[in-house]
C-alpha positions, -999 to +999 in steps of 0.1 A: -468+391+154-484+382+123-470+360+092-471+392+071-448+409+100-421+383+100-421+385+060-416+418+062-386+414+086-372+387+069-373+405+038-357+438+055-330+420+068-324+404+036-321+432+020-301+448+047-277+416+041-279+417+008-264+458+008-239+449+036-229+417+005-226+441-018-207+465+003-179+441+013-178+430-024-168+464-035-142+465-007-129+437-013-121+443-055-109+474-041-088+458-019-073+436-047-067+465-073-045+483-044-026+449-032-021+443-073-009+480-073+014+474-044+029+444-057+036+464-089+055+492-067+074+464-047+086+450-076+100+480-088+116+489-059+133+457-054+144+457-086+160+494-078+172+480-049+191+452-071+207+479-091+220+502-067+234+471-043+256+465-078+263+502-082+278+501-044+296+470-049+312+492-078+316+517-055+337+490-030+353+479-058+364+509-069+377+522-034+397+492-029+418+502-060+422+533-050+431+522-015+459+495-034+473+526-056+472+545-022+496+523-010+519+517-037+524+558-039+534+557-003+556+525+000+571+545-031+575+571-013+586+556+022+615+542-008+622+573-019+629+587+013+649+557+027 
């Protein structure tokens, strides 16, 4: 194998590294636009998450009134009856 033979080699397989570079390059920014995306839609959801946990501890809330005036009407009626 001549000088001129390994040139060429070396310079195929530098520009065969040199694609695969720019390959995983691209990838990668891609990569980073979708995990930037991703972190975008987590945060939203988490902060939806936040908000309904307070509607449902309205929700409780609320139910344990009702629950409370449940009981007065009955012991009031239990009276009544007595």
């Amino acid at each position: 194998m001549t000088i001129d033979d390994r040139l060429d080699r070396l310079t195929e397989r530098h520009e065969a590294l040199t694609q695969s570079i720019e390959l995983l390059t691209f990838d990668i920014r891609e990569n980073q636009k979708q995990v930037a995306e991703n972190s975008q839609q987590i945060a939203e959801n988490a902060q939806q998450i936040a908000e309904q946990g307070k509607q449902i501890s309205q929700l409780i809330g609320a139910m344990g009134s009702i629950v409370r005036i449940v009981e007065i009407h009955d012991q009031r009626l239990d009276d009544l009856e007595a």
